[in-house]
VOPAGU-2260 file (C-alpha; in pm, 1 decimal, decimal comma):
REM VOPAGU-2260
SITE   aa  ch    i         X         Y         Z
SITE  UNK   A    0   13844,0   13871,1   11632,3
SITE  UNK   A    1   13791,5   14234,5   11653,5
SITE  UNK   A    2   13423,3   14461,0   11691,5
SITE  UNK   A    3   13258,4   14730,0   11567,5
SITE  UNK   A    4   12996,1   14912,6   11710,1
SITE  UNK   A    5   12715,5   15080,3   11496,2
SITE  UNK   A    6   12397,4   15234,2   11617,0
SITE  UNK   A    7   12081,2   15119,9   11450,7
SITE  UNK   A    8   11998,8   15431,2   11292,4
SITE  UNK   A    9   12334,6   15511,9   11148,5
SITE  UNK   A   10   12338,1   15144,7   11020,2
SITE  UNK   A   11   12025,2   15215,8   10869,7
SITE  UNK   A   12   12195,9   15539,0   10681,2
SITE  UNK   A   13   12513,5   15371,2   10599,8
SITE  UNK   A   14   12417,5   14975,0   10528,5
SITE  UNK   A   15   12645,9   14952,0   10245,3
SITE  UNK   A   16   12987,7   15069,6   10416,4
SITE  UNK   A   17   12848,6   14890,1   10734,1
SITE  UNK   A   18   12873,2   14591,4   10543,0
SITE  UNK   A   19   13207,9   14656,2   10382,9
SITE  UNK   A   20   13336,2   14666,3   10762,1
SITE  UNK   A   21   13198,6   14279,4   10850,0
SITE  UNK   A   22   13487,7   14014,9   10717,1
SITE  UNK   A   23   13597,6   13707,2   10878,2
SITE  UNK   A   24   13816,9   13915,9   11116,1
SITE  UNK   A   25   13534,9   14204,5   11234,3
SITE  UNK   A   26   13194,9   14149,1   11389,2
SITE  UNK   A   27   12951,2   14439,7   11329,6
SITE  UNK   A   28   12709,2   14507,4   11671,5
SITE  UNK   A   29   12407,0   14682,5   11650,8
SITE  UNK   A   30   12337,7   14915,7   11940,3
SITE  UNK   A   31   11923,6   15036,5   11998,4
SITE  UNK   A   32   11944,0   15284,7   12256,4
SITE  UNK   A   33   12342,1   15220,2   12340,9
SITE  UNK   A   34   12253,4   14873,2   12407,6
SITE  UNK   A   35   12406,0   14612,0   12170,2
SITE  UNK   A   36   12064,6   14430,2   12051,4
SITE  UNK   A   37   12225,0   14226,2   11716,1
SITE  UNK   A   38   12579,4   14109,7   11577,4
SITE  UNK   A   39   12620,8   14088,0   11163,3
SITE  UNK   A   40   12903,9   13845,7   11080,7
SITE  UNK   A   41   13084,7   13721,9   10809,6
SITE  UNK   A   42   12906,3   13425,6   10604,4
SITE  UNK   A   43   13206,0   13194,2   10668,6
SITE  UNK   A   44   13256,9   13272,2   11014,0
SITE  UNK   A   45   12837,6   13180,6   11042,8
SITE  UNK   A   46   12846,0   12852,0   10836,3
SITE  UNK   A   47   13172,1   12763,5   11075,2
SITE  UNK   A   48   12909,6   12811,6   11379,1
SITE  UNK   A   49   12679,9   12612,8   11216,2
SITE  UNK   A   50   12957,4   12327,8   11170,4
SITE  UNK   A   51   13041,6   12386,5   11523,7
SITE  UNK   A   52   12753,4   12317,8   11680,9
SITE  UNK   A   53   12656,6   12003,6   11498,8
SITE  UNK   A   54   12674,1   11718,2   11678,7
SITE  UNK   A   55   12796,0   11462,9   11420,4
SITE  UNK   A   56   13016,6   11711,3   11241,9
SITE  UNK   A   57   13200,2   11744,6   11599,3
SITE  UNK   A   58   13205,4   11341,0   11611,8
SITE  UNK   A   59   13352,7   11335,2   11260,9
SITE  UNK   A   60   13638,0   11594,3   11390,2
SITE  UNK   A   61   13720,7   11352,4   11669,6
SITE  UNK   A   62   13706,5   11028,8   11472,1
SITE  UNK   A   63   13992,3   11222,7   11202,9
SITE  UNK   A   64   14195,6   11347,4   11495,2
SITE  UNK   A   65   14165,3   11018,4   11663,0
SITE  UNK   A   66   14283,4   10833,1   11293,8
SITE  UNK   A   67   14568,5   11080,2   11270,1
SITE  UNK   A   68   14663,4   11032,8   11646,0
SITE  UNK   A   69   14694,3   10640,8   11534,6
SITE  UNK   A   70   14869,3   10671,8   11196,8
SITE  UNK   A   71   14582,0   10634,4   11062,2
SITE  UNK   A   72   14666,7   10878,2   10708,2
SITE  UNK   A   73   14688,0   10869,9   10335,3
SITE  UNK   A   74   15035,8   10983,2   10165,7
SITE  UNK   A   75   15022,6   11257,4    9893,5
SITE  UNK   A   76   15059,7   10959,5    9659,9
SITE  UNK   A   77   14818,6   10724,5    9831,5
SITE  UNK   A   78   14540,2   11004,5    9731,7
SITE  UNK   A   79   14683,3   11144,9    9424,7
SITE  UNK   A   80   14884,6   10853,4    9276,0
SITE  UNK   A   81   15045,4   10915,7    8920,5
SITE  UNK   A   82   14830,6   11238,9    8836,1
């Protein structure tokens, strides 16, 4: 993951192509005063955050990787059959 850096003010000049800078690769920190005070980031990259630090969405990652550890898995034809 790379950063930017953008002063408030200029951010406040230039919100469009501030914007266009933030993807899922590039987080965008504000500075007030040279001091970074904010960070805009992608949507995705926020809703993965979100994901990250639920508690039962981390228990459901461990329960699949556990299942796959064990064999535990559907074949391509188990889950699509004769489509």
């Amino acid at each position: 993951m790379t950063t930017a850096t953008i002063s408030a003010s200029k951010l406040r000049d230039n919100l469009s192509s501030a914007l266009d800078m933030v993807d899922g690769d590039t987080v965008l920190i504000v500075t007030r005063r040279g001091k970074p005070e904010r960070a805009i980031i992608d949507i995705d990259e926020y809703e993965d955050l979100l994901a990250a630090s639920n508690p039962e969405y981390l228990a459901s990652i461990r329960e699949a990787r556990d299942e796959v550890k064990n064999g535990e898995v559907f074949s391509m034809e188990d889950v699509f059959g004769d489509l």
